[in-house]
N, C-alpha and C positions, 0 to 999 in steps of 0.2 A: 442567446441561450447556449450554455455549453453540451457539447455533447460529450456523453460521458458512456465509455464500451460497458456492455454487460459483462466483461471478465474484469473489469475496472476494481472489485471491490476485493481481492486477492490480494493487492498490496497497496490497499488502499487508493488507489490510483485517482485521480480525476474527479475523485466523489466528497474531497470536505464542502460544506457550504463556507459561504464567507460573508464576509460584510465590510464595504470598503470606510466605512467610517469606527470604525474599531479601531483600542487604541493600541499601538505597538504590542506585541507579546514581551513579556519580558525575557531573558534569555536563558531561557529553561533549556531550550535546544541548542546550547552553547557547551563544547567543551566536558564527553564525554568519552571513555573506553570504552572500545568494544569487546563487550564479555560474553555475549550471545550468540555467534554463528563463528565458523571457522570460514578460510578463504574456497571450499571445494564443496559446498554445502548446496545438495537440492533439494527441493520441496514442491510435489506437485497438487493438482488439487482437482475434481470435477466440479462442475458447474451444471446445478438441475436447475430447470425454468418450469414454474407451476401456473397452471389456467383455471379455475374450476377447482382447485384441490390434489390435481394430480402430477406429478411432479415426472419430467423425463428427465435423462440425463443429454444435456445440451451442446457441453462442449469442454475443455480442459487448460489448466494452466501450469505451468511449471517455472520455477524461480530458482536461478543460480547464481553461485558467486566463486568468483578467482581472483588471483593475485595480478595486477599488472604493475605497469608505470606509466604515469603520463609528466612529460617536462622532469624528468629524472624523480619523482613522487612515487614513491608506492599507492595505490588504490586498490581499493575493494572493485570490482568492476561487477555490475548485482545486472542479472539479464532476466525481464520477465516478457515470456510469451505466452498467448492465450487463441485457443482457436474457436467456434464449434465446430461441432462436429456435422459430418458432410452431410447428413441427415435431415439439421438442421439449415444448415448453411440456406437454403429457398427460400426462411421465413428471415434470419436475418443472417448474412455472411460476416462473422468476423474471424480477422486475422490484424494480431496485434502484438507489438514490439516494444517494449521498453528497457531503456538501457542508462544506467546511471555510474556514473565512476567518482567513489567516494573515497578522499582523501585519510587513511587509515590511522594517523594521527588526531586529527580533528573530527573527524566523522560527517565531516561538511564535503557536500558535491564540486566538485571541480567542473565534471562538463554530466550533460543530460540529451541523452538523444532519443526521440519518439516516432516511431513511424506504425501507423495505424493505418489498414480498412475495416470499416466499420457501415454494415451496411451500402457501399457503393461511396462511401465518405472518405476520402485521404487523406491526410496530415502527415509531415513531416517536416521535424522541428529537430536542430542541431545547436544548445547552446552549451556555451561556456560560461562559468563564473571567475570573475578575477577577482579575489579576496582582497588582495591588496588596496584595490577601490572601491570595492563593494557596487561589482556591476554586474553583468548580463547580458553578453554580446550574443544576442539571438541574428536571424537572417535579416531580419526585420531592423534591426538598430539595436544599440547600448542603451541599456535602463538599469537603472539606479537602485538597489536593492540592500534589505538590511543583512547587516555582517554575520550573522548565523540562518541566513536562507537557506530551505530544502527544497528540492524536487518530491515531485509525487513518488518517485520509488526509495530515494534517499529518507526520506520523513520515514518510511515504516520503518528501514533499520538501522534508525538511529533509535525509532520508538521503541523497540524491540531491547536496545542497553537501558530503559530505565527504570529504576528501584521502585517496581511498584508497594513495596511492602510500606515503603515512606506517604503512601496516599492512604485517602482515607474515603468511603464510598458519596460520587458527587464530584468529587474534585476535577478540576478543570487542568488540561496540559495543554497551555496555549503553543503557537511556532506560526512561523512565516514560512509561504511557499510561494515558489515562481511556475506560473503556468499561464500559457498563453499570451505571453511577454506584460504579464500583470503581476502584482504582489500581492495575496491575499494574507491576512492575520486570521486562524483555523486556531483550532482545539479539541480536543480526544475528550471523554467523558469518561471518568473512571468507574464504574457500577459495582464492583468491588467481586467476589469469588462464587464460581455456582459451579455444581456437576453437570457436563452435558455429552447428552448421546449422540453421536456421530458413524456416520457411516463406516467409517477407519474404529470405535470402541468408544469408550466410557474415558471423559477426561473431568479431571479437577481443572476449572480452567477460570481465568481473569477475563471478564465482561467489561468490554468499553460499547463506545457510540459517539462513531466519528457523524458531526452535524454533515449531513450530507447538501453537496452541490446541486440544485435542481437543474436537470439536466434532460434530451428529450427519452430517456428510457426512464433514469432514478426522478423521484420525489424529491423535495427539498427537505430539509426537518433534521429533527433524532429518529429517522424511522429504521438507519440501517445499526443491528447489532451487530460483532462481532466478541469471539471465543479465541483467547491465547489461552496456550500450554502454561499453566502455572507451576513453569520450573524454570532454568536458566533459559532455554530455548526460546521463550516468548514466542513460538510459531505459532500463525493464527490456525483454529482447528474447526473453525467453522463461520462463515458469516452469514447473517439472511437480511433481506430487506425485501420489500413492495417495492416493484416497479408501477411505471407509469397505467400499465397493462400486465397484470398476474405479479407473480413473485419469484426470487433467486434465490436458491440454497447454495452453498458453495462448504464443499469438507475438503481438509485435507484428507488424502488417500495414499500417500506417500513420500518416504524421507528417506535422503543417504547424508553421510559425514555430518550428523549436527555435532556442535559441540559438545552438549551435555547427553547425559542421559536423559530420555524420555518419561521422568519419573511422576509426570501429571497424567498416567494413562493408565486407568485404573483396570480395564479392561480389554481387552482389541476383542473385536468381532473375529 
């Protein structure tokens, strides 16, 4: 059973379900521009945990991105960290790290580095992908993987460049992800446009429902939603799901350097 952090659903992280007898995704996640964030772009988020109906605020996450190079390559280098808060920290302690370096041509990962505690739980995981062979040199050994593979933090923002207006409500966005020196075949569910209120104001926003990972905190299923800005920005502006025990609300609460204007925000609190 995978364990998957409770600030995991912020950028999607850790939380698609899969099925290893599925068939290839086609290459939907092949071969896009990125027209959705700039290289200095942050976005941060809280994270409530509900028992009973009542909801605390639990713990915080924040998502950045900059210009580097790796092997003379320009990359997007996308940093997500996630705490809670010391409050909470007693019932379960996380502190969690995700770090993806995406090749700003292709919008495919080049290397993927993950270093979690989670609950008294470690992991740290250093891989690279070599395109040219379509591989996966984790600690562990080279695995074999398809030519438009994503990382859990690379998969959101490549999801993030694509033309939702071309879907239609239902439609399926399949992709390949490497996690835990495995390849799963996932897919986003498009639910298509709703208004929702948020802690941050009132957004026109795009409704999906990533099939989540059964993992020991999340459920297995369609049970987590998730709320993007429906404007260029694609930032998620709210997600919820049931946990194992109670439930997660997660809003954005704050942005610096997006690209676009914020023009899916009908109102701010």
């Amino acid at each position: 059973m995978k364990r998957v952090s409770l600030l995991a659903p912020l950028a999607l992280l850790s939380l698609f379900a899969f099925t290893k007898k599925a068939a290839a995704p086609p290459d939907s996640f092949c071969g896009i521009n990125n027209v959705a964030f700039k290289v200095d772009e942050e976005v941060s988020f809280t994270v409530y945990y509900a028992v009973a109906g009542i909801y605390v605020n639990a713990g915080t996450a924040t998502f950045t991105s900059k210009l580097e190079t790796i092997n003379n390559r320009p990359v997007y280098h996308v940093t997500g960290e996630g705490k809670t808060n010391s409050s909470y920290d007693w019932i379960y302690k996380v502190r969690d790290k995700y770090e993806t370096y995406i090749d700003t041509t292709t919008m495919q990962p080049l290397k993927f580095v993950r270093n979690v505690n989670e609950g008294g739980y470690k992991k740290y995981q250093n891989i690279t992908f070599n395109k040219t062979a379509n591989t996966a040199i984790a600690t562990d050994g080279v695995f074999k993987v398809p030519a438009c593979v994503q990382d859990v933090v690379s998969a959101m923002y490549y999801a993030r460049n694509i033309d939702f207006s071309k879907l239609r409500p239902e439609d399926k966005i399949p992709f390949s992800m490497f996690l835990d020196n495995e390849v799963y075949n996932m897919y986003i569910r498009y639910l298509g446009k709703e208004e929702i209120k948020t802690k941050y104001g009132k957004f026109m926003a795009l409704k999906i429902k990533p099939l989540l990972l059964k993992g020991q905190i999340f459920e297995g299923g369609e049970n987590m939603t998730v709320w993007v800005s429906d404007d260029a920005n694609h930032i998620p502006v709210r997600v919820e799901s049931p946990l194992v025990v109670g439930k997660v609300k997660i809003d954005m609460m704050s942005h610096a350097n997006l690209r676009h204007p914020l023009s899916s925000l009908l109102k701010k609190k």
